[in-house]
C-alpha positions in Angstrom: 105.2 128.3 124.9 102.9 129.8 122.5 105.6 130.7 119.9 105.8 129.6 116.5 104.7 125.9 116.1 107.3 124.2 114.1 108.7 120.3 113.9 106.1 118.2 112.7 107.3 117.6 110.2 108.5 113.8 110.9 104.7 113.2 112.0 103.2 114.6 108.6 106.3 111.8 106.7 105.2 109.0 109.3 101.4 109.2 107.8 102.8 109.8 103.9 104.9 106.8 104.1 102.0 104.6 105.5 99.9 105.9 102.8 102.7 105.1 100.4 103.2 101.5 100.8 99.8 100.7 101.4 98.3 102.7 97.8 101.8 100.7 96.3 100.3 97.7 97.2 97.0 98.2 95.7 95.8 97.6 92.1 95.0 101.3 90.6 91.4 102.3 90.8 88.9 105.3 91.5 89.0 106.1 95.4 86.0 106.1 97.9 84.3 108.8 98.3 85.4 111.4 100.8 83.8 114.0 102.4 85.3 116.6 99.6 83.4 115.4 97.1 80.7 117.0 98.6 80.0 120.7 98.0 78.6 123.2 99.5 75.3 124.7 98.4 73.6 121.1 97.4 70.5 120.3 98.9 69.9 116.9 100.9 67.7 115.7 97.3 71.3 116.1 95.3 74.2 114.2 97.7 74.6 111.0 96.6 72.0 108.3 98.2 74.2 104.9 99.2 78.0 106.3 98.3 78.1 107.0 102.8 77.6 104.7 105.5 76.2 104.7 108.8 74.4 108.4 108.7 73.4 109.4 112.2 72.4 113.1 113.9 75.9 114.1 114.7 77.6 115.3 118.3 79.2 118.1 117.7 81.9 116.3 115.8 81.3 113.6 118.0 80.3 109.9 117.7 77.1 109.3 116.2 73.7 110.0 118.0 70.1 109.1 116.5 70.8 106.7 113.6 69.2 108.1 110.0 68.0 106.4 106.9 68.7 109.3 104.5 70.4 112.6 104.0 66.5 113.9 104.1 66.4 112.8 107.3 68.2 115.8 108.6 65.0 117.6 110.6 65.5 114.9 113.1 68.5 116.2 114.4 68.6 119.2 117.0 70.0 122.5 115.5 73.2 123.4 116.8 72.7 126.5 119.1 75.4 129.2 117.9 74.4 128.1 113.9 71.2 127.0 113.4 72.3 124.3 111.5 71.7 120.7 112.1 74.6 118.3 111.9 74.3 114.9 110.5 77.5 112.0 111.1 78.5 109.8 108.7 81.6 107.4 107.3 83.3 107.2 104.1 82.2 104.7 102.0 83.5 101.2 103.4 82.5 99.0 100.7 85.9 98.3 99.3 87.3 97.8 102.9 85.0 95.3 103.8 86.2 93.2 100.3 89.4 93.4 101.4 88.7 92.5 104.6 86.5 89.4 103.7 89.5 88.8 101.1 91.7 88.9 103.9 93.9 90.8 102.1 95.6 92.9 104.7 97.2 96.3 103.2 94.2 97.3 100.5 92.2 97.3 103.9 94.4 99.2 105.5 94.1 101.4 103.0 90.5 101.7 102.5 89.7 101.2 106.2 88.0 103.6 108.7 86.9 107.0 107.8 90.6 108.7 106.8 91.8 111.8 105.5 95.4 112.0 104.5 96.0 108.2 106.6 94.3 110.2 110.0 91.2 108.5 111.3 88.5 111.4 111.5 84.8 112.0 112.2 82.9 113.1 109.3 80.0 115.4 109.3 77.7 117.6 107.2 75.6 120.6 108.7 72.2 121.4 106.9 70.4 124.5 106.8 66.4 124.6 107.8 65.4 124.0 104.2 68.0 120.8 103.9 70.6 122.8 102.2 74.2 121.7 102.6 75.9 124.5 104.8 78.7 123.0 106.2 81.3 120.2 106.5 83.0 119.4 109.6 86.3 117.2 110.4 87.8 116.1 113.6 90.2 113.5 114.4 88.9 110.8 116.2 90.4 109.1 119.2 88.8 105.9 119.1 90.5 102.6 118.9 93.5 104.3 118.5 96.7 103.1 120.3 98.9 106.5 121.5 101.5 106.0 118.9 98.8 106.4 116.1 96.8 109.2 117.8 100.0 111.6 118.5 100.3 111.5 115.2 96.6 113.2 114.5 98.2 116.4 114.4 100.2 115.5 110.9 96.6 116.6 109.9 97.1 120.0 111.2 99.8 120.8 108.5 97.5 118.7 105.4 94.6 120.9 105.9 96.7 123.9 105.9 97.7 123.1 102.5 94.9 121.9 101.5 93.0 125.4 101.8 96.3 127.4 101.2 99.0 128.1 103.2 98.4 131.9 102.9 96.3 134.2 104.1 95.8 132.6 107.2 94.6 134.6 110.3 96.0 132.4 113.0 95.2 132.8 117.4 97.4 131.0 119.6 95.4 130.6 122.3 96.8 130.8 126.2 97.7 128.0 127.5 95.6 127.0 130.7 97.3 126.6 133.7 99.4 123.2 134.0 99.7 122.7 130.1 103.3 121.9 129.2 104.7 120.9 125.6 104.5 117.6 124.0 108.1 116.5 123.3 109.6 119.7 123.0 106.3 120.7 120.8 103.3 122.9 121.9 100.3 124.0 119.9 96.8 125.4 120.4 96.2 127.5 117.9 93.0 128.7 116.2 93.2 129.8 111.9 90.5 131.3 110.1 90.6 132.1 106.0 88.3 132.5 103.4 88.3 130.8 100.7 86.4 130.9 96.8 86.2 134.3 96.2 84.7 135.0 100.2 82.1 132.5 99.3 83.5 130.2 102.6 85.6 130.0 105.5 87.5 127.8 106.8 88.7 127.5 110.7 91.5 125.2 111.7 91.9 124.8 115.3 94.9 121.9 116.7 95.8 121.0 120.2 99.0 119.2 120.9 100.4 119.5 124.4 100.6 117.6 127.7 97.3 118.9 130.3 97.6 119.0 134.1 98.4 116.2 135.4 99.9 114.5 132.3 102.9 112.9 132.3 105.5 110.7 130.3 106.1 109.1 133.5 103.9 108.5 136.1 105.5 110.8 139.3 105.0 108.5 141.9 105.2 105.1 140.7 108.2 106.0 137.9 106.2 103.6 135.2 106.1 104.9 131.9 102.9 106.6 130.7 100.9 105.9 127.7 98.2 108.5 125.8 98.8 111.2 128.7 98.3 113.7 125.8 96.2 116.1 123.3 96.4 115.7 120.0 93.6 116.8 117.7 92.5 118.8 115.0 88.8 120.1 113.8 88.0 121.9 110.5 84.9 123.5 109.9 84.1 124.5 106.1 81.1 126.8 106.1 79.4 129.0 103.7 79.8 132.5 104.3 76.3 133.7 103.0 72.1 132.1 103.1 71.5 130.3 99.5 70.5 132.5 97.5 66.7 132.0 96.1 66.2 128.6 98.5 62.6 128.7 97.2 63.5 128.4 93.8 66.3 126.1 94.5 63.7 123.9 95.8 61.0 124.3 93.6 64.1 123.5 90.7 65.3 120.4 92.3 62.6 117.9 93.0 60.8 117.0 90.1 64.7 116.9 88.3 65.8 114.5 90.8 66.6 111.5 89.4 64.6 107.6 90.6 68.0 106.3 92.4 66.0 103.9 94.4 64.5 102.5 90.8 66.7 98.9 91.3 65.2 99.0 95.2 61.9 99.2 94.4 61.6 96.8 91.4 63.7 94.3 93.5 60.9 94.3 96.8 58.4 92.5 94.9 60.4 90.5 92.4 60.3 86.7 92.5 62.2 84.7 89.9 63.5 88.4 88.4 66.7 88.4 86.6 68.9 90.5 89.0 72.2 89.6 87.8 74.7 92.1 88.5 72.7 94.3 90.2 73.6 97.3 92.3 71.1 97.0 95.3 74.2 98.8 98.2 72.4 99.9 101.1 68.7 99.5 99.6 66.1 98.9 102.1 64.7 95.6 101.1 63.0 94.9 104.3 59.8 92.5 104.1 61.1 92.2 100.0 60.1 88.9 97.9 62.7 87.7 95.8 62.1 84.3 95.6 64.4 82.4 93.0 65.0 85.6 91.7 69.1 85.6 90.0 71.1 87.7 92.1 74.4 86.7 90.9 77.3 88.7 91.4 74.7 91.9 92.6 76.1 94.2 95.1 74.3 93.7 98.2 76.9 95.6 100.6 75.4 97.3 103.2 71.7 96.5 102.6 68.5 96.3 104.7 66.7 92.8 104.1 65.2 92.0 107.8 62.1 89.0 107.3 62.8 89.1 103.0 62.0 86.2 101.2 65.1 84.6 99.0 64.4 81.2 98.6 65.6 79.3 96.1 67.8 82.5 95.1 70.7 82.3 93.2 73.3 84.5 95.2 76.5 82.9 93.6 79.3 85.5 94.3 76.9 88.2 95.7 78.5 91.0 98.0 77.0 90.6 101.0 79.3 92.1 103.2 77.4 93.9 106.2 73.9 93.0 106.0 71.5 93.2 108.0 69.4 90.6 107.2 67.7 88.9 111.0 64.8 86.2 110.2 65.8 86.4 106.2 64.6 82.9 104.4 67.6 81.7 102.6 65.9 78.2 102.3 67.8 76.2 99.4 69.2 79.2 97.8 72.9 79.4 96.3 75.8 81.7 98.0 78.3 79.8 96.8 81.9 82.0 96.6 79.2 85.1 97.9 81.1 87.1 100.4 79.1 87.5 104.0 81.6 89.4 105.7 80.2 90.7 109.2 77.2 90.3 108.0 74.0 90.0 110.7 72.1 86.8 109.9 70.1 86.5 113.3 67.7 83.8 113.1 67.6 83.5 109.1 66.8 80.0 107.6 69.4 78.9 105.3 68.0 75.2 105.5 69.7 73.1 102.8 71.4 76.0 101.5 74.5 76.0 99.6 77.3 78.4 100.8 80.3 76.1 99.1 83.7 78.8 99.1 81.8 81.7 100.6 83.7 84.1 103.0 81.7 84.9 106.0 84.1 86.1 108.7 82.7 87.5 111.4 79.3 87.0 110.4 76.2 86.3 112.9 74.4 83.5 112.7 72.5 83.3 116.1 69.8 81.0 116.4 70.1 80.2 112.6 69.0 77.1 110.9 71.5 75.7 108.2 70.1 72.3 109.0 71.3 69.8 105.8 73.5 73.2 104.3 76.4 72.8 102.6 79.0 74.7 104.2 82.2 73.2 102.6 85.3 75.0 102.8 83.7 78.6 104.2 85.5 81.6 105.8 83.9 81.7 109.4 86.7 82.6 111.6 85.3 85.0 114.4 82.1 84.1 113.3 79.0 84.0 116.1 77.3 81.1 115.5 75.7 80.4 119.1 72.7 78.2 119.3 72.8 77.7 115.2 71.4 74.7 114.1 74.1 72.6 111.5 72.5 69.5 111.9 73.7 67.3 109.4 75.0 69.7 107.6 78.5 69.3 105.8 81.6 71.9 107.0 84.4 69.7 105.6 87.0 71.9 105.4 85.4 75.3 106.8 87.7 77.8 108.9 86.0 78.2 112.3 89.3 79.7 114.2 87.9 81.5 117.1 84.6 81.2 116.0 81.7 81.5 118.9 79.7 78.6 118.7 78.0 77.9 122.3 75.1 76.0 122.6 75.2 75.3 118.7 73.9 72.0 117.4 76.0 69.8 115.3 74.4 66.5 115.1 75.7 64.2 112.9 77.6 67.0 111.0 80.5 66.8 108.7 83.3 68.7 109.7 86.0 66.7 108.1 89.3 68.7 107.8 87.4 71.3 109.8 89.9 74.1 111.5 88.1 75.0 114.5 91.4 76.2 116.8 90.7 78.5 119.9 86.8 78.0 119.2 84.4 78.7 121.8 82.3 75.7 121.3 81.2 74.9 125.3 77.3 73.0 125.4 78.0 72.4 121.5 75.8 69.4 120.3 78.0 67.0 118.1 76.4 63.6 118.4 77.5 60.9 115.8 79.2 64.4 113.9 82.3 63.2 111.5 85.2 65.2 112.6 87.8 62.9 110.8 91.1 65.1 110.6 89.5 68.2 112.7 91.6 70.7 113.8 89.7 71.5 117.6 93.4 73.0 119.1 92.6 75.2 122.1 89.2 74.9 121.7 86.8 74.8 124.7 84.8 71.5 124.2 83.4 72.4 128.2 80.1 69.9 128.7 79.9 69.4 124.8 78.3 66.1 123.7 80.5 64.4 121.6 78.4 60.9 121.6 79.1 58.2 118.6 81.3 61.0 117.2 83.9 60.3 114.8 87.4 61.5 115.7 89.6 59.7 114.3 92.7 62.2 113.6 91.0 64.8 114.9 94.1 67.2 117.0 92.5 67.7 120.1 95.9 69.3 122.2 94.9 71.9 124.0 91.3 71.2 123.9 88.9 72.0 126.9 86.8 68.7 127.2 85.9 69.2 131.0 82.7 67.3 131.9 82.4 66.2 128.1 79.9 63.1 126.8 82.3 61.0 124.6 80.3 57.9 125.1 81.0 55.8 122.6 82.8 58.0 120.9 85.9 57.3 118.1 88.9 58.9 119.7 91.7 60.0 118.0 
């Protein structure tokens, strides 16, 4: 069983063909960062500050643990026992995924979605030396969310990273097999490769699993029912440096007063009222507590960034990128996102009273507790937004997209939701007194104790609706 480990071949095409059609179906334009464009030997000070998302003290090539700020925060993890070193998680850069997303533009998501190498979903990490030096780089595929057709075929990576390093030169183990293991369609690997690589600067191991353990099946012994993910197939690659940096002190001494201000645009932007910030490139910034008042934020590149209890009234955010704030208790009071995109972003409790979010696309964005009292909210993206116990009273949601959109306990008092497609919405203890829902679209949704008094439903499609124990008094029915 531990002979040579051939026939993948078809797995490696499956993942080169999905990576075909979806690049063919994307405009031409510089990829996201990967974890290769990284090198070895940079300090902490010198990797790039907002190009990676999500940076957390890794597992072991793990999910995240302890969540980070910055690459400098790399002391806060625990060195790894056999190294030294101290691992820090993170995901390719997801800013064009998330446009795409908000878009709703299905294969450039594909495409840039997740944290991929070579169309695999992987775990991403970086190990650091005491003095913050990068040491290491570390890749595993990663199981999550995966359906078993996509994660048999994590092994394809196996034969990328070989040629990626070089497929020579490789000084290759294949391990025993413990007891009960038994090939995977015919196919069985567990097999460890070491090389080294620029000159004996690095090393690279390569270790793959691809087999069925005890107790795995294709079909279930007793009950004859087919099987699914009863199966190993991964891959980790470590890239480390063979050597200690060489004159870290000097290094050191070299770097920080050369390091450029990248958090310049971050720090003129937290006290900034009525600043001209058109354009501006504020991804991931920590703008926590910041006062930008009326400032002009149009078009600026908010993905990603940190504005808890800021102050934007009155701001102009007119096609903004706001996709995947966090932003709880932000004052949006009066200011302008119309055509912005909010996707998944975390509005918990942020005042957009009488603001104007005309064209803006916001799925999947939270709103709990929020006030868009008097807001004009015409013709929005909400779909799988979480909206419960937002106030929208009087506010105007002609023609908004609110498919499967969680809206309990919101108020809607006299609202305008003309043309409104609200199908499969969750919208049980909902408050829509004397609202206008002329034309509405409520199919499937669950309308469960929701006041509907004086409302106005004239051609509203309510088949399939949940009304149980609803107040339609005096209410215009369809």
């Amino acid at each position: 069983m531990t002979g040579r480990f051939i026939g993948l071949g078809a797995l490696s095409a499956a993942a080169v063909v999905a990576a075909a059609v979806a690049a063919h179906a994307q405009t031409p334009q510089p990829r996201p960062l990967q974890i290769w464009d990284l090198k070895l030997g940079q300090h902490a000070m010198e990797l790039p500050p907002r190009d990676f998302a999500d940076l957390a003290c890794g597992t072991a090539g793990g999910p995240p643990g302890l969540p980070l700020d910055s690459w400098l925060d790399f002391g806060k993890c625990v060195a790894e026992a056999t190294s030294g070193l101290r691992e820090v998680y993170f995901r390719h850069d997801d800013e064009r995924e998330f446009i795409a997303r908000a878009q709703r533009i299905e294969v450039p998501s594909l495409r840039f979605g997740s944290t991929t190498i070579y169309g695999v979903p992987v775990v991403v990490s970086v190990l650091f030396d005491r003095d913050g030096f990068l040491s290491g780089m570390r890749v595993v595929t990663d199981p999550r969310g995966l359906n078993a057709e996509t994660r048999q075929l994590n092994i394809s990576l196996w034969n990328f990273l070989r040629g990626r390093f070089g497929g020579d030169d490789w000084k290759c183990d294949d391990l025993a097999p413990a007891e009960g293991e038994q090939p995977l369609g015919g196919q069985f690997l567990k097999r460890r490769c070491d090389k080294s690589i620029e000159s004996g600067a690095q090393r690279v191991m390569l270790e793959g699993h691809y087999y069925r353990k005890r107790g795995q099946a294709a079909v279930d012994p007793f009950t004859r029912v087919a099987t699914e993910g009863q199966f190993e197939s991964t891959v980790r690659a470590e890239v480390t440096l063979a050597r200690a940096i060489d004159n870290a002190s000097a290094r050191l001494a070299a770097i920080a007063p050369a390091r450029p201000d990248l958090n310049a645009p971050a720090e003129r932007a937290r006290d900034c009222p009525g600043c001209d910030l058109t354009g501006v490139d504020l991804k991931r910034a920590d703008l926590r507590g910041a006062n930008l008042a009326g400032a002009n934020l149009s078009s600026a590149n908010l993905h990603g960034a940190r504005l808890d209890r800021a102050n934007l009234s009155g701001a102009i955010l007119v096609g903004a990128n706001l996709n995947k704030v966090e932003a709880k208790q932000l004052n949006l009071e009066f200011a302008d996102l119309s055509g912005a995109m909010l996707f998944r972003a975390s509005l918990a409790g942020a005042n957009l009273r009488r603001a104007k979010l005309e064209g803006a696309l916001a799925g999947g964005i939270e709103l709990i507790g929020a006030n868009l009292r008097e807001a004009d909210v015409r013709e929005v993206d909400l779909r799988d937004a979480r909206l419960g116990r937002a106030d929208f009273s009087r506010a105007d949601l002609s023609g908004s997209h609110l498919h499967n959109a969680r809206m309990v306990e919101a108020v809607l008092v006299e609202a305008t939701l003309a043309g409104t497609l609200a199908i499969d919405a969750q919208m049980s203890r909902v408050d829509l007194s004397r609202a206008k829902l002329r034309g509405a679209d409520l199919f499937g949704a669950d309308l469960r104790e929701a006041t509907l008094s004086g409302a106005d439903l004239r051609g509203a499609r309510l088949e399939g609706a949940n009304l149980q124990d609803a107040n339609l008094e005096g209410a215009t029915l369809p």
